[in-house]
C-alpha positions in Angstrom: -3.6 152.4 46.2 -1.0 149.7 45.7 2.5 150.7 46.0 5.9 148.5 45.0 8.3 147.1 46.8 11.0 149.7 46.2 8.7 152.5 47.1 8.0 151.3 50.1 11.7 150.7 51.0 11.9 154.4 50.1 9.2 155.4 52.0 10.4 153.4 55.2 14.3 154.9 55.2 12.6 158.2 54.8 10.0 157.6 58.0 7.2 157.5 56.8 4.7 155.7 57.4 2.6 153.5 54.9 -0.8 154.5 56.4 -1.4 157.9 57.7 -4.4 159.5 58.9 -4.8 162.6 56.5 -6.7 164.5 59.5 -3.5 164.3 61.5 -0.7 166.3 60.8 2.7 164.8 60.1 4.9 167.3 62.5 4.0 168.9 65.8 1.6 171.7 66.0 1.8 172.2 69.3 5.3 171.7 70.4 6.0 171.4 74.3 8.6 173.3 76.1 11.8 171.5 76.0 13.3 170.3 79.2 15.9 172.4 80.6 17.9 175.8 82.1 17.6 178.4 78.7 18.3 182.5 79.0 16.1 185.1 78.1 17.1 187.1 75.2 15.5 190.3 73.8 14.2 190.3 70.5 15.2 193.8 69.4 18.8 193.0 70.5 19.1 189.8 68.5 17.0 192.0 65.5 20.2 194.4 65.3 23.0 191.8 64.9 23.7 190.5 61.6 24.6 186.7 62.2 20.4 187.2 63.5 19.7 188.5 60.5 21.5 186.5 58.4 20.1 183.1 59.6 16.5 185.0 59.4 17.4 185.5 55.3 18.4 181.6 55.3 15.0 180.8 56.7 13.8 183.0 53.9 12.0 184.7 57.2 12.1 188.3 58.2 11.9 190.2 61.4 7.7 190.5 61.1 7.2 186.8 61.3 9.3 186.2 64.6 8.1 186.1 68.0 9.0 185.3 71.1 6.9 182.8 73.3 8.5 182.4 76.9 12.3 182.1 76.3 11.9 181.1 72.9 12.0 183.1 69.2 9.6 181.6 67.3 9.1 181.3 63.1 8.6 178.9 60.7 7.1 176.2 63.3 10.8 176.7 64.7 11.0 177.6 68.7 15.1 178.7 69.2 16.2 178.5 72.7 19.5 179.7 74.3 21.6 178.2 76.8 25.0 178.7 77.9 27.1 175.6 76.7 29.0 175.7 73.5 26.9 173.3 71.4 23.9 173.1 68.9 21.2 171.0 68.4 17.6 170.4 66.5 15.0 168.2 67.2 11.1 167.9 66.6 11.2 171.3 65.9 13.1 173.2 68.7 16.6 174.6 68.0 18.8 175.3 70.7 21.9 177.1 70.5 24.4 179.6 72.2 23.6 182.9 72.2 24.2 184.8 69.0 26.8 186.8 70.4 28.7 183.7 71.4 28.0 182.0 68.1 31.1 184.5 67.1 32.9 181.0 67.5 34.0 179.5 64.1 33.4 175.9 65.2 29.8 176.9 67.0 29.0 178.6 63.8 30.0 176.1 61.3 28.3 173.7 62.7 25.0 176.1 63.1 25.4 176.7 59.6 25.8 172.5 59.4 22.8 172.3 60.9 20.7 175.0 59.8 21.1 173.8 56.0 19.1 170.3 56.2 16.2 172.2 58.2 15.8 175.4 55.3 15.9 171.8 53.5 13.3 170.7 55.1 10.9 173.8 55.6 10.8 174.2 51.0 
């Protein structure tokens, strides 16, 4: 299959690239643990508080489809780690973030929100 010029520009800004394996699979199956000092947090206590909750309904997720693996909650091919600085980040699959409680922060939580928007994106 022959594709234009113009598609293929698209195709390259987007990263993808023109000849995939189909027996592959574009995004990580199998994704390692990240590098680095994360907290243990209890899955009923995160369950009961509503910022939880409420990023759970963004993900269009519910309580029955999260686990935790390790130190991580896991659903949706997403593992969420905690740590203690005041800062949030994505990448290949692993969110990392305050705890919830500490989340409380409208800055931390905007830019959660900020960040949790192109990912939902993403996962439709």
């Amino acid at each position: 299959m022959s594709i234009s010029a113009k598609q293929f520009s698209y195709l390259t800004e987007m990263g993808i690239d023109l000849w995939q394996r189909k027996d592959q699979p574009t995004t990580p199956s199998n994704q390692a643990k990240p590098q680095g000092d994360y907290l243990t947090v209890s899955l009923n206590e995160l369950a009961e508080q509503q910022l939880f909750q409420d990023i759970m309904l963004a993900f269009n997720t519910n309580l029955a489809d999260v686990t935790q693996k390790d130190k991580a909650i896991v659903f949706n091919d997403i593992h969420w780690y905690f740590h203690d600085q005041a800062t949030v980040s994505y990448s290949d699959g692993v969110l990392i973030t305050p705890k919830v409680k500490q989340l409380s922060n409208s800055d931390i939580k905007k830019a959660l929100w900020q960040l949790i928007h192109p990912i939902n994106m993403e996962a439709q």
